[in-house]
C-alpha positions in Angstrom: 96.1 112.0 126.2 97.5 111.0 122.9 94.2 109.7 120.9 96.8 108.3 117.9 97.1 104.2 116.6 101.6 103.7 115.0 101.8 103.8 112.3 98.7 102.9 112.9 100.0 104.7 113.0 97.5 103.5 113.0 100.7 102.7 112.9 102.1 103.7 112.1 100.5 102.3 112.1 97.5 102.3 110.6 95.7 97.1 99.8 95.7 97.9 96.2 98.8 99.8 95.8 102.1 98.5 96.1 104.9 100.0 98.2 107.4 100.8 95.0 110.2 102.4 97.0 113.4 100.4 97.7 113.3 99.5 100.8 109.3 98.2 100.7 110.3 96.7 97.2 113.1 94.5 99.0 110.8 93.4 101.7 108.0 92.8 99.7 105.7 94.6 101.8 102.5 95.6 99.7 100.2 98.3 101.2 96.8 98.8 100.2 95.2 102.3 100.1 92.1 102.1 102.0 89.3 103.8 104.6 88.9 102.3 107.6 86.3 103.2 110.7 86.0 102.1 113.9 83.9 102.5 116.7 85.5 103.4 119.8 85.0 102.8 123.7 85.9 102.6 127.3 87.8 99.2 127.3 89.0 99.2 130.7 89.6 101.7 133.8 91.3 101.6 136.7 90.1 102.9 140.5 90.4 106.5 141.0 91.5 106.7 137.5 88.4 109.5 136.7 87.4 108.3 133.4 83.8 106.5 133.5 83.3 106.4 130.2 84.0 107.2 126.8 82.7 106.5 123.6 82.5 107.7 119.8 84.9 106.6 116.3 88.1 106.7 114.7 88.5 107.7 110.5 91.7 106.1 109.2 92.4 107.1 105.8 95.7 105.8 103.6 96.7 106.8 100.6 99.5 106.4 97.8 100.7 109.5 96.1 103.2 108.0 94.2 105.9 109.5 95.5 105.0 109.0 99.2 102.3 107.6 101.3 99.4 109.8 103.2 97.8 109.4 106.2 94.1 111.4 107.3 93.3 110.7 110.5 90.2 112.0 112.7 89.1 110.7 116.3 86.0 112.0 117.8 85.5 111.1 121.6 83.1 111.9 124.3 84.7 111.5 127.8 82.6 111.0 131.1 84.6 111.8 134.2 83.4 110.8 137.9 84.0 113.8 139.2 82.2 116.3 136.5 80.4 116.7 133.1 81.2 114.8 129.5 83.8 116.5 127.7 83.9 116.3 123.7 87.2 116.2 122.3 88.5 115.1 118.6 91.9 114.9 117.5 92.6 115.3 113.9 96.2 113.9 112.7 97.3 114.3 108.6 100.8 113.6 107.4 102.6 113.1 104.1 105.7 110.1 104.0 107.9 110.0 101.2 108.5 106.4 100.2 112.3 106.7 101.1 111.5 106.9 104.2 113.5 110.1 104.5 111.2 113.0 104.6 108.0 113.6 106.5 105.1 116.1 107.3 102.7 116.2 109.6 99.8 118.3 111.0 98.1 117.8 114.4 95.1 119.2 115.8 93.2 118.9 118.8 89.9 120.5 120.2 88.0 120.1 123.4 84.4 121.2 123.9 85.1 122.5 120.6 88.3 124.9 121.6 91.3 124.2 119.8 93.4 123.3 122.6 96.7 121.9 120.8 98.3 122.6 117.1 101.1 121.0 116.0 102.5 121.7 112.0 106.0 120.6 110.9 108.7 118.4 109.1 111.2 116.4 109.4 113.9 114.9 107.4 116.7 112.4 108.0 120.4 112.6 106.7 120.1 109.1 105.1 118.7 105.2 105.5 119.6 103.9 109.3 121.1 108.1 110.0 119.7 111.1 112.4 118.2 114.3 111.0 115.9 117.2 112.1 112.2 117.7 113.1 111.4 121.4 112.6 108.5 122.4 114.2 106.6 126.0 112.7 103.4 125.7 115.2 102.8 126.0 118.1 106.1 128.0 118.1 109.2 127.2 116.2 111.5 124.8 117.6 114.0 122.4 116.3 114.1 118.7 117.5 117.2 116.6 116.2 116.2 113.0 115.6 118.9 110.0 116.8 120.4 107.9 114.6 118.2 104.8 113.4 115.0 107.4 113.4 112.3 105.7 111.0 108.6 107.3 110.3 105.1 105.7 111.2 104.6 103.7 107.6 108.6 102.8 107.2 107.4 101.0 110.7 104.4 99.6 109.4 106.4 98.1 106.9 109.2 96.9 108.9 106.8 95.4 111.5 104.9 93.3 108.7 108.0 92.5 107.4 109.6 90.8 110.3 105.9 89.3 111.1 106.2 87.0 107.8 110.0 86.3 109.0 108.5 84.7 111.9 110.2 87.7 114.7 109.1 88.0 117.7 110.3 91.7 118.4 111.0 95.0 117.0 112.4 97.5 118.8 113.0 101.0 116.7 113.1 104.7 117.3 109.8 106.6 116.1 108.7 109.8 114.9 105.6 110.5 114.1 105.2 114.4 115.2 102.4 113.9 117.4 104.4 115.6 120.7 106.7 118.1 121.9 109.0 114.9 122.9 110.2 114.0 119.7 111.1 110.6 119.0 109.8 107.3 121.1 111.8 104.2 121.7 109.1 101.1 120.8 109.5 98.0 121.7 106.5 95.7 119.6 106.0 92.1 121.0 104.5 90.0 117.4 102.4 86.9 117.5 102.2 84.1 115.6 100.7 84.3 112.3 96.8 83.8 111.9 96.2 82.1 108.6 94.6 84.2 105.3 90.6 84.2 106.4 90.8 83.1 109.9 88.6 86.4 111.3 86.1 86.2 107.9 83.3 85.0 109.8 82.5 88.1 111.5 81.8 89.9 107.9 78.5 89.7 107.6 77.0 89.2 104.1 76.1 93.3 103.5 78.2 94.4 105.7 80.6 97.8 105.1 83.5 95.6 105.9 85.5 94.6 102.7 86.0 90.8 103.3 88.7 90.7 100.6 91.1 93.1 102.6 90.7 90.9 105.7 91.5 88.0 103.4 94.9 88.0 103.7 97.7 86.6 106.9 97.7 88.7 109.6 99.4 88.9 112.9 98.6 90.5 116.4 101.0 92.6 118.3 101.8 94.9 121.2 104.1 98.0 121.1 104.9 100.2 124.3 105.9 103.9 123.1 108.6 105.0 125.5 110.1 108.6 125.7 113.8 107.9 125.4 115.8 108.8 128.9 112.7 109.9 130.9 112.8 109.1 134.4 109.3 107.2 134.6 110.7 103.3 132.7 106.7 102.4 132.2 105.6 103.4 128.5 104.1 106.6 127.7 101.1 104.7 126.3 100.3 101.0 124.5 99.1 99.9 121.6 97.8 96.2 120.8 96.1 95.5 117.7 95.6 93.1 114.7 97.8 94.1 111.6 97.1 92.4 108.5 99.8 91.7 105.7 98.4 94.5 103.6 98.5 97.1 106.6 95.0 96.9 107.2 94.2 97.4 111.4 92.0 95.5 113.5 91.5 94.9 117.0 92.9 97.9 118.5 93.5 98.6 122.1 95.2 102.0 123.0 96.1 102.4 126.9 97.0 105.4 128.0 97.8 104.3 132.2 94.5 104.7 133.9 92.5 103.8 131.1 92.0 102.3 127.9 90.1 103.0 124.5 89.0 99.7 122.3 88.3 100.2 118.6 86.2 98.2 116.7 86.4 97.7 112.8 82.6 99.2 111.4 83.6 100.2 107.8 86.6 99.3 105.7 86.8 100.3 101.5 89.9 99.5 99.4 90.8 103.3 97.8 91.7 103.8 93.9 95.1 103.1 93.1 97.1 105.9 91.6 98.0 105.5 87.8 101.9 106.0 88.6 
């Protein structure tokens, strides 16, 4: 199971520092540094599918270097199976983006019932905007993954998915890596919604609450991306995303199905982080 939200990432998804590289400067897209937490449970399961349960939270963390963009992000889940006992598992993902979108690192690493069961550590660089490159991959074991031409990483999608949200788009279909597999890149195809006006989900931030009203003060749109492994022979994704995205890349709403089930992630805690004095 991939426990990950595109560039959330989150997304990858996943405000007050502007995006000063070229490409984010042209679109106009404005990320904001900033720690989000979310709660995290069984949203749905189907019959026979094993999982019962789940439950526990997800730490988002993004950050502006300057130079490039960072990404700390830690998922701790408890799984209950029908068929056998819970089973604790956290998935710990940490990358670095440079912000022209042309070079990339990224650490994965996964545990369950506290035993590392998978480590990934590379990089991965592209020849040039819109070309192919090379993931090279030190850990588990070295390996060398060529990326296809049109290869973007998880914030260059962030930013292009906002970016065609304010043009009023209804699709986005690019190649992604984000080094969370042995597969390489995925094909995703993102379905947006219609805009949902600056303040339209502030009445749910309670007075008190961890929730920083002014990041959730802003346009946001809701959308759906299917993660596909290019030329497998399965056509049905490799896992979904749905979520909430708001113009500052701020995530809400999240849905991650992974085929027999499905995790829902609640928002519990969001902070704007310090800008870096560039």
């Amino acid at each position: 199971m991939r426990a990950q939200v595109t560039g959330l990432m989150l997304g990858g998804a996943l405000a007050a520092g502007a995006a000063t590289d070229a490409c984010a400067a042209q679109a106009g897209v404005e990320l904001t540094p900033h720690r989000a937490v979310y709660s995290m449970a069984l949203n749905a399961t189907k019959p026979g599918g094993g999982v019962i349960g789940a439950s526990g939270a997800m730490t988002y963390k993004f950050g502006d270097t300057c130079d490039g963009w960072t990404v700390e992000n830690r998922t701790v889940l408890t799984f209950s199976y029908s068929d056998g006992a819970p089973v604790a598992t956290s998935w710990d993902f940490v990358t670095w983006e440079s912000k022209d979108g042309l070079h990339y690192r990224f650490r994965v690493r996964s545990t369950r019932d506290g035993v590392v069961s998978e480590e990934i550590d590379g990089v991965a660089n592209l020849d040039g905007r819109g070309r192919g490159g090379t993931a090279r991959i030190s850990q588990p074991e070295q390996k060398t993954i060529k990326l296809p031409k049109g290869t973007i990483f998880p914030t260059e999608h962030t930013i292009r998915l906002i970016e065609s949200a304010r043009r009023g788009e209804r699709m986005l279909e690019r190649t992604l890596f984000d080094g969370t597999g042995a597969d390489g890149a995925f094909d995703v195809n993102a379905v947006i919604g219609k805009a949902l006006p600056a303040n339209a989900n502030l009445s749910r931030v309670a007075t008190g609450s961890d929730v920083s009203a002014a990041l959730l003060a802003v346009p946001s749109w809701r959308m759906n991306m299917a993660f596909f492994v290019p030329d497998a022979a399965d056509p049905t994704p490799d896992y979904e995303v749905s979520l909430r995205y708001y113009q500052n890349g701020v995530a809400d709403e999240v849905i991650q199905s992974f085929g027999n089930f499905s995790l829902k992630g609640t928002l519990q805690k969001l902070e704007p982080l310090p800008k870096p004095d560039c």
